[in-house]
C-alpha positions as CSV (number, residue, x, y, z in Angstrom):
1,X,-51.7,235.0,134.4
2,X,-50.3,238.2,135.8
3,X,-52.3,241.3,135.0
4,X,-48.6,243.2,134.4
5,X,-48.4,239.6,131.6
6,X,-51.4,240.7,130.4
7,X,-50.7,244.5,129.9
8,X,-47.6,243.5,128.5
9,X,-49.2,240.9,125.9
10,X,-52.0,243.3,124.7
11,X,-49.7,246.6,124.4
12,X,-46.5,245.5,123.2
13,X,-46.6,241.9,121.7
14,X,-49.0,243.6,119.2
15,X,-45.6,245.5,117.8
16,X,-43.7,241.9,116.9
17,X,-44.2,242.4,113.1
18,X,-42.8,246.2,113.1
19,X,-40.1,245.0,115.4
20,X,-39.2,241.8,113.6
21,X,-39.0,244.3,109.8
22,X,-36.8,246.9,112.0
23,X,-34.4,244.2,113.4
24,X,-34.2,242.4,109.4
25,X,-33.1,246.0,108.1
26,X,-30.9,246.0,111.3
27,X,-29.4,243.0,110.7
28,X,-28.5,243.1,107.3
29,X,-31.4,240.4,106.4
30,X,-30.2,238.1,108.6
31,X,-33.2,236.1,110.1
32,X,-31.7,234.2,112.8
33,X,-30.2,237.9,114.2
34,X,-33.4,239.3,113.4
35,X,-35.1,236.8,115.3
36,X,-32.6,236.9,118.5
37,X,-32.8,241.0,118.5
38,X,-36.9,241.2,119.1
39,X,-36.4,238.6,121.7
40,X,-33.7,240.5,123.4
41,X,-35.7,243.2,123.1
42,X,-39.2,241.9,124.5
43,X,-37.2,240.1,127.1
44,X,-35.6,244.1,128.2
45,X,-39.3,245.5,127.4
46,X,-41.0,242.5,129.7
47,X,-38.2,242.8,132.5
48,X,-38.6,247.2,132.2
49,X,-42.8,246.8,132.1
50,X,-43.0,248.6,135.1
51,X,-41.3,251.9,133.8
52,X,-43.7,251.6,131.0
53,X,-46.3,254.8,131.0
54,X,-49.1,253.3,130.2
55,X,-51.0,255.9,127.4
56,X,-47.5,256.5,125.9
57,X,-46.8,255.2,122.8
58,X,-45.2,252.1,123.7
59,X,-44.2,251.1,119.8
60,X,-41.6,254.1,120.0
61,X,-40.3,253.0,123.2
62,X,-40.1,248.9,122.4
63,X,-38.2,250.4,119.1
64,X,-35.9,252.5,121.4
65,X,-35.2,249.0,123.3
66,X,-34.8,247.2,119.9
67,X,-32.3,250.3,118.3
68,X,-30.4,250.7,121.9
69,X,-29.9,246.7,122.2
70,X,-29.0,246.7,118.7
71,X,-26.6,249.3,118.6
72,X,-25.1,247.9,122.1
73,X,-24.8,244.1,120.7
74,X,-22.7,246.0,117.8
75,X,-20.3,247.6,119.8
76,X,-19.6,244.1,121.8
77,X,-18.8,242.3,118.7
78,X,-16.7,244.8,117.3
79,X,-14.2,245.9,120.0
80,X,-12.6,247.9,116.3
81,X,-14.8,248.4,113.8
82,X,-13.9,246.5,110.2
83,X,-11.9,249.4,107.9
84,X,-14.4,250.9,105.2
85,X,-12.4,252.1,102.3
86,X,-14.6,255.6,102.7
87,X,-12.4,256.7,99.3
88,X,-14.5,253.7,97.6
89,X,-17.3,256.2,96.9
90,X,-17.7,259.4,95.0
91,X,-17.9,262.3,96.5
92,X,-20.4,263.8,94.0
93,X,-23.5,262.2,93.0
94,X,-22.6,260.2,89.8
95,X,-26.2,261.0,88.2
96,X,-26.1,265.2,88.5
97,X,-29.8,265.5,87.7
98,X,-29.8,263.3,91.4
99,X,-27.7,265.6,93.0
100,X,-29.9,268.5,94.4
101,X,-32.8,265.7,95.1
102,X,-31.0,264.3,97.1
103,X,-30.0,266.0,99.6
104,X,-31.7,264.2,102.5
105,X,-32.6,261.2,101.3
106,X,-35.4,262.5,99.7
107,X,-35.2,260.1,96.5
108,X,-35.3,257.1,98.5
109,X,-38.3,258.1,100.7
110,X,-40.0,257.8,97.3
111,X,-38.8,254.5,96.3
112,X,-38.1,252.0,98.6
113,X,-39.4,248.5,97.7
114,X,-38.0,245.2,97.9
115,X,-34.8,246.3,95.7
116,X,-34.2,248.9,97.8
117,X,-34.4,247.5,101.1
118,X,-31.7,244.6,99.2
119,X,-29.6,247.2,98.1
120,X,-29.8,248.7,101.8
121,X,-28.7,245.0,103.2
122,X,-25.8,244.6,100.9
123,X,-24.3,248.0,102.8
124,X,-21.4,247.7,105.2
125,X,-22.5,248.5,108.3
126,X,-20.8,251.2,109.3
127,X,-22.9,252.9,106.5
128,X,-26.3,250.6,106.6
129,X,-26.8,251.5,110.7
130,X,-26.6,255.2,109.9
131,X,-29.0,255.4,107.0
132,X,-31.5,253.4,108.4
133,X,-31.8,255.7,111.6
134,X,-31.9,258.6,109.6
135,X,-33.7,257.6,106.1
136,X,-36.0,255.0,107.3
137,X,-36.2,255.3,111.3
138,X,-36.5,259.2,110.5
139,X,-33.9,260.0,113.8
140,X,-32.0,262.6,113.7
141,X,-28.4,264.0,113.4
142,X,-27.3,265.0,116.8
143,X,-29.3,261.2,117.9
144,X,-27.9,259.3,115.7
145,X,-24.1,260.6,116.7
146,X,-25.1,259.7,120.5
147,X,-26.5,256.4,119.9
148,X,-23.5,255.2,117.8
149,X,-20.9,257.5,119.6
150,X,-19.7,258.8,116.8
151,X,-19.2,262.9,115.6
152,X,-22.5,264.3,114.0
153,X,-19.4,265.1,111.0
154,X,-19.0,261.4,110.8
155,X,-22.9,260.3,110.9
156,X,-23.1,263.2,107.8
157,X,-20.5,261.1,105.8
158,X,-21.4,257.7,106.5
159,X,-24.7,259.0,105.2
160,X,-23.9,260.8,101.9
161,X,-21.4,258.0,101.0
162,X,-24.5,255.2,102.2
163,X,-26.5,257.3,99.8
164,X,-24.1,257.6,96.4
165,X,-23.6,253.9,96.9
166,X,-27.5,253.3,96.7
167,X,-27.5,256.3,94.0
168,X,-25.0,253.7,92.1
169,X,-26.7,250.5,92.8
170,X,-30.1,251.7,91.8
171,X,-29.5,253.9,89.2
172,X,-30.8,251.4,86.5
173,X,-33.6,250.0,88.7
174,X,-34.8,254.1,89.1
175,X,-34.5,254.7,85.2
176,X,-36.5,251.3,85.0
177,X,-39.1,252.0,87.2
178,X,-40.0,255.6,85.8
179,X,-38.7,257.4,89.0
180,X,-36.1,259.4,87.1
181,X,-35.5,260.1,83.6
């Protein structure tokens, strides 16, 4: 075994699980896609070892792979993205006591579970790649609008409208669980 095979086993195979959980959310919950992304993206990692700093933090950059090969395998598949009637959601929070909370994401940092992540799934894309960069992945603005080559104006909708849809999907589920009133 080659010793760049064994750096490569003991620095970055260790990250399969948080790669694998990325790619599900990714993916929509799709296992098979999920499965096919990590292995795109060890093969990429593997093939790019020797660009690898070794002392960096080498889960951030095998995520970079995974997001980049992600967001790349997207844009192949859709030469024109599908339509998303946009006008679908609100554009006022439904629950005005959620409003002001909000404004970031900020209820969903607080809440996100196995309902959430399902409600997160069942999201078009055009709004589910968006929030999880931002709300789960914790990228920002101006990266997100590079990565998907889109205007930062557009990345700011797709998230508010990605966020009243959750507001209305979980509202009940929230009440239920005690995390509003």
């Amino acid at each position: 075994m080659s010793a760049k095979h064994r750096e490569f086993e003991s620095e970055a195979l260790v990250h399969m699980d948080v790669l694998y959980g990325l790619a599900l959310r990714f993916t929509g919950g799709d296992d098979a896609a999920a499965q096919d992304l990590v292995q795109d993206t060890l093969l990429k990692a593997y093939r790019a070892w020797d660009k690898f700093e070794s002392g960096t933090n080498c889960r951030a950059w095998l995520t970079t792979i995974l997001r980049n090969t992600f967001i790349n395998d997207l844009r192949r598949r859709q030469a024109r993205p599908a339509p998303v009637e946009y006008d679908e959601v609100a554009e006022r929070s439904v629950y005005p006591q959620l409003h002001e909370e909000d404004a970031e994401g900020g209820f969903f940092d607080r809440i996100v579970d196995q309902e959430v992540i399902r409600a997160i799934e069942e999201l078009p894309e055009d709004f589910r790649v968006p929030l999880v960069l931002a709300d789960l992945e914790g990228i920002g603005y101006q990266e997100i609008s590079e990565l998907l080559e889109i205007p930062v104006g557009t990345v700011k909708s797709r998230l508010f409208r990605a966020r009243r849809r959750l507001q209305q999907r979980l509202y009940r589920y929230a009440v239920e669980m005690g995390y509003i009133r």
